[in-house]
DOLO-566078 format. One record per residue (C-alpha): residue in three letters; x, y, z; chain. Coordinates in Angstrom, 2 decimals. Layout:
BEGIN
+-----+---------+---------+---------+----+
:  aa :      px :      py :      pz : ch :
+-----+---------+---------+---------+----+
: ala :       X :       Y :       Z :  A :
...
+-----+---------+---------+---------+----+
//
This chain:
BEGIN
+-----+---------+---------+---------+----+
:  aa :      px :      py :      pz : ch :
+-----+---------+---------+---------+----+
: unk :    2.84 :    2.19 :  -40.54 :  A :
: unk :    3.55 :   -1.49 :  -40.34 :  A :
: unk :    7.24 :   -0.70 :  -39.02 :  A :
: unk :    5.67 :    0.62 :  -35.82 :  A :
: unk :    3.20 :   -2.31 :  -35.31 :  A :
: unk :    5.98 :   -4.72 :  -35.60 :  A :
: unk :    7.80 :   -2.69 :  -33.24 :  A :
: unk :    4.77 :   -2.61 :  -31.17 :  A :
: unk :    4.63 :   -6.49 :  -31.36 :  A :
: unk :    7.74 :   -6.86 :  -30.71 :  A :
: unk :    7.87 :   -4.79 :  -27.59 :  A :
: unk :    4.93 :   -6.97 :  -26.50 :  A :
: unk :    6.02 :  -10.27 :  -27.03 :  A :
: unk :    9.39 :   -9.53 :  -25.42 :  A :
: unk :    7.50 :   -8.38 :  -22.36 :  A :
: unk :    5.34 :  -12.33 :  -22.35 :  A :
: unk :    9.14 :  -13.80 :  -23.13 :  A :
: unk :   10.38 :  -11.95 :  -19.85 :  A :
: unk :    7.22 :  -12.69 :  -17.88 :  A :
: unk :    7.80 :  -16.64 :  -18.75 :  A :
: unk :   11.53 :  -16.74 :  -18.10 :  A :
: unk :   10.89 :  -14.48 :  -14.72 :  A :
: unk :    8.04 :  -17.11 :  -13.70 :  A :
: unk :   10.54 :  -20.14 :  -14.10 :  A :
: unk :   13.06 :  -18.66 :  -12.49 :  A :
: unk :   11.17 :  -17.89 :   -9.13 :  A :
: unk :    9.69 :  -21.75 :   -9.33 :  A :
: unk :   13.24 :  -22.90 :   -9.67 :  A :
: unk :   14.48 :  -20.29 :   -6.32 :  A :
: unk :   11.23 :  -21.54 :   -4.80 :  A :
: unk :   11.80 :  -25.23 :   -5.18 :  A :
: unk :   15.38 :  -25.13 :   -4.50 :  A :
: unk :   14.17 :  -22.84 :   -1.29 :  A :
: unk :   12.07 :  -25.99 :   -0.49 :  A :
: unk :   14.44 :  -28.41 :   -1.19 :  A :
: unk :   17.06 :  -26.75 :    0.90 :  A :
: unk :   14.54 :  -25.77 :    3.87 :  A :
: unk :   15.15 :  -21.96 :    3.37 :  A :
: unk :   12.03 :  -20.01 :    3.96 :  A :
: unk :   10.36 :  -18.45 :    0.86 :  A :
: unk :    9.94 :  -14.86 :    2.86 :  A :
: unk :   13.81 :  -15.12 :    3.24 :  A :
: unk :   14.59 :  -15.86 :   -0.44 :  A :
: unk :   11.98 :  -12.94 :   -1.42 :  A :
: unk :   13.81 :  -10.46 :    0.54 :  A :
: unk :   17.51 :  -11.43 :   -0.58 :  A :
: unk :   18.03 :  -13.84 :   -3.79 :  A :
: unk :   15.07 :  -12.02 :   -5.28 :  A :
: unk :   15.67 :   -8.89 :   -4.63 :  A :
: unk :   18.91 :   -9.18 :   -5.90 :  A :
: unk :   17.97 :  -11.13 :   -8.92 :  A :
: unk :   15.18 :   -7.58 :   -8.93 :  A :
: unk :   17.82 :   -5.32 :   -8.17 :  A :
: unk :   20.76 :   -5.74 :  -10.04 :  A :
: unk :   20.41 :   -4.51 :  -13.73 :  A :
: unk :   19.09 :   -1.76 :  -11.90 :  A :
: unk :   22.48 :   -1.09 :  -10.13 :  A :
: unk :   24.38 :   -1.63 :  -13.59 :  A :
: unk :   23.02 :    0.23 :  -15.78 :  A :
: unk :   22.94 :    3.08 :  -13.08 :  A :
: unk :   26.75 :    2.75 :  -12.57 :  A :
: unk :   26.92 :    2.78 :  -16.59 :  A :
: unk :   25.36 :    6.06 :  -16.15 :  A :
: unk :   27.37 :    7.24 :  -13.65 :  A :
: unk :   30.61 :    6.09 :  -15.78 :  A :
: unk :   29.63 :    7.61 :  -18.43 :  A :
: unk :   28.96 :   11.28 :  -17.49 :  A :
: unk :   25.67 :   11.30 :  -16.32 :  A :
: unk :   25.75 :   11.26 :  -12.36 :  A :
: unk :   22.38 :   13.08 :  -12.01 :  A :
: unk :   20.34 :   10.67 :  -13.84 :  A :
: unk :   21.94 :    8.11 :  -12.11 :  A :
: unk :   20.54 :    9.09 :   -8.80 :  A :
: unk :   17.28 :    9.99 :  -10.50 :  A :
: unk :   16.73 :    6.61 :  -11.17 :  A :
: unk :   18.23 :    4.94 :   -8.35 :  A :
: unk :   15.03 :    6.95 :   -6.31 :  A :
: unk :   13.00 :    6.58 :   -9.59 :  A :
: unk :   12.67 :    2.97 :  -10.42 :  A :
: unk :   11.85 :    2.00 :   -6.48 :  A :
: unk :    8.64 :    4.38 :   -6.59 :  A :
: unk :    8.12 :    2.71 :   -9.95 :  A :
: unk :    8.15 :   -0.72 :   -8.57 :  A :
: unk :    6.12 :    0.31 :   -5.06 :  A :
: unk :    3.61 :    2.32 :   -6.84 :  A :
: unk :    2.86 :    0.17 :   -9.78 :  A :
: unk :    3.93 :   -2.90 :   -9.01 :  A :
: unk :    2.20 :   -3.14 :   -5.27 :  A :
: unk :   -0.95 :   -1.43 :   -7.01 :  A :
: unk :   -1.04 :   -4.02 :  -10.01 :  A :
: unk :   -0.34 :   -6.66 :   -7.69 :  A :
: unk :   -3.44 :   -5.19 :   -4.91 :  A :
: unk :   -5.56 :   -4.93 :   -7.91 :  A :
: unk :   -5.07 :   -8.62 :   -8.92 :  A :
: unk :   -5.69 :   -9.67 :   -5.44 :  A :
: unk :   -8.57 :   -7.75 :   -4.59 :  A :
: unk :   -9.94 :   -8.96 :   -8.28 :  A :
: unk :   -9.40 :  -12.59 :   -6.73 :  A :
: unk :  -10.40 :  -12.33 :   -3.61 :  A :
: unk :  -13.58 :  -11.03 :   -4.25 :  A :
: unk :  -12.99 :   -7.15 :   -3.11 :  A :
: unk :  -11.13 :   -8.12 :    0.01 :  A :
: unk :   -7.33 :   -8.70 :    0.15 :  A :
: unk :   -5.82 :   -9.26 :    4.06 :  A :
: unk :   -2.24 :   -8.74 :    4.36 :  A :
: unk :   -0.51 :  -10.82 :    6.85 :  A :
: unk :    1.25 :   -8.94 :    9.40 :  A :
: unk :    3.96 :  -10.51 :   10.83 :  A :
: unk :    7.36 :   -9.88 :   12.33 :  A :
: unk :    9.61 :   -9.90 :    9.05 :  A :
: unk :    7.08 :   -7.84 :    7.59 :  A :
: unk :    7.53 :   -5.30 :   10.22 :  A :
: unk :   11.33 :   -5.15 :   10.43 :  A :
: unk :   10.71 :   -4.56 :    6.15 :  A :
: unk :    8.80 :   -1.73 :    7.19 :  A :
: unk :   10.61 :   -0.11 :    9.93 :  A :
: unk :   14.25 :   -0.41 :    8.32 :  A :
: unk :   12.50 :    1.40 :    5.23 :  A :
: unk :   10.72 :    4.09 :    6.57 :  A :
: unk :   13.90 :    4.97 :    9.50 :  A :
: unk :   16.23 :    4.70 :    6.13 :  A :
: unk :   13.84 :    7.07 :    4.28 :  A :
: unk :   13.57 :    9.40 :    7.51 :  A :
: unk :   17.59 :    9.19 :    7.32 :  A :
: unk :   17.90 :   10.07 :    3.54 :  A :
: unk :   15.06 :   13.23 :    4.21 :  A :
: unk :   17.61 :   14.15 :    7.11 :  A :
: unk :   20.69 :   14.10 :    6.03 :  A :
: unk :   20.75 :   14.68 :    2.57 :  A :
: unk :   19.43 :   18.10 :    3.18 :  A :
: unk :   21.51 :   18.89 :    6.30 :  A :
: unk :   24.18 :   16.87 :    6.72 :  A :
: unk :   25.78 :   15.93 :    2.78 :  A :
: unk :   24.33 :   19.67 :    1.53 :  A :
: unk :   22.65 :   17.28 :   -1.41 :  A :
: unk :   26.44 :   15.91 :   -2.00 :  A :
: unk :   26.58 :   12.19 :   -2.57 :  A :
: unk :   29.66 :   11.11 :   -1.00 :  A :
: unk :   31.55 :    7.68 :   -0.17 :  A :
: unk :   30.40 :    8.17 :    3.06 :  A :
: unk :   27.06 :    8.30 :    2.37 :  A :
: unk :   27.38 :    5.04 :    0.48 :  A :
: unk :   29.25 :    2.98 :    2.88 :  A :
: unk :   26.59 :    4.41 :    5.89 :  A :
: unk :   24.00 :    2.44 :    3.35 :  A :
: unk :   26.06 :   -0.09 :    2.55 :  A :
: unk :   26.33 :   -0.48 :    6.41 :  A :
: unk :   22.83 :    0.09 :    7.05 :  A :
: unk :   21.41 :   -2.25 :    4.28 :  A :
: unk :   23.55 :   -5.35 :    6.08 :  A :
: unk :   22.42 :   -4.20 :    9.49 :  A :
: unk :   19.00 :   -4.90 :    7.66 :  A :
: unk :   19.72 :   -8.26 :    6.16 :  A :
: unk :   21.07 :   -9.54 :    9.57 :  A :
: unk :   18.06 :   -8.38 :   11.76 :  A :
: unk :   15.53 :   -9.36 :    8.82 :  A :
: unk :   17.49 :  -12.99 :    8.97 :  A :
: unk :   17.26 :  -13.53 :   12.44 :  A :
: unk :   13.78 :  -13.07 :   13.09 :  A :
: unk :   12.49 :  -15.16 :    9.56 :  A :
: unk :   14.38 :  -17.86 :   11.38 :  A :
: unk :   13.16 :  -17.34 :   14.69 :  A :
: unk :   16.26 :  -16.30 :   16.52 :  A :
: unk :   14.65 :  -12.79 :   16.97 :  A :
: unk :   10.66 :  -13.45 :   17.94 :  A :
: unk :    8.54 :  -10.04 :   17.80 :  A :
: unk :    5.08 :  -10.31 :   19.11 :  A :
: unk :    2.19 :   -8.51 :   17.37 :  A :
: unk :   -0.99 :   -8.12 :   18.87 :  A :
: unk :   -3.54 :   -6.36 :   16.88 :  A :
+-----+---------+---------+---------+----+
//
């Protein structure tokens, strides 16, 4: 019917409307990033991550709030695979398309500390969830994340700005 291809339209061209407004706002952290001498892998892994991050956080507090604690924790596992799965394969796909069939990844030390403080806090979760919290989410599991997220922020800090120097050899 044409009440579903408007709605289809309309779900489309809000998508482009988000994609524009989403573009200018990463020029503007990017340029303000610049202007203030902040590093851009820095801003990816903090103002943009929180500018990623929190409607996610929001609506699944809303959920929580209002009765539905389970699909609150669904998606707070849920929309991170999303993003990882689809979102790193879209955006491997685009560069392999550009670069010809070949895409290297820099390795380099914040990239590392990204990857060990993820997989030791997924290790953690497959630990203690089970064992420890008997698949009870409790206020001390959040504040051990809360705790373990700045513990994160600080080491990932130091060594973007040098204070921390790992050495890769490959």
């Amino acid at each position: 019917t044409l009440k579903g291809v408007f709605a289809v339209m309309a779900f489309v061209q809000s998508i482009c409307w988000l994609n524009i407004a989403a573009g200018a706002m990463v020029a503007v952290c990017v340029v303000v990033g610049i202007i203030c001498g902040v590093k851009p892998a820095l801003l990816g892994a903090t103002v943009l991550a929180y500018g990623n991050s929190v409607p996610d956080m929001i609506n699944n507090l809303a959920l929580a709030r209002d009765g539905f604690p389970s699909m609150a924790v669904a998606a707070c596992f849920a929309s991170p695979l999303f993003v990882l799965m689809v979102g790193t394969g879209s955006a491997l796909a685009y560069g392999v398309t550009l670069n010809h069939g070949v895409l290297t990844a820099p390795v380099d030390g914040p990239l590392l500390v990204m990857l060990g403080f993820g997989v030791v806090n997924l290790v953690q979760y497959l630990v203690t969830v089970p064992w420890v919290y008997r698949f009870a989410m409790t206020r001390k599991m959040a504040a051990v994340s809360f705790l373990y997220y700045a513990c994160f922020n600080v080491v990932y800090g130091l060594v973007v700005t040098g204070v921390i120097r790992i050495n890769i050899t490959l």
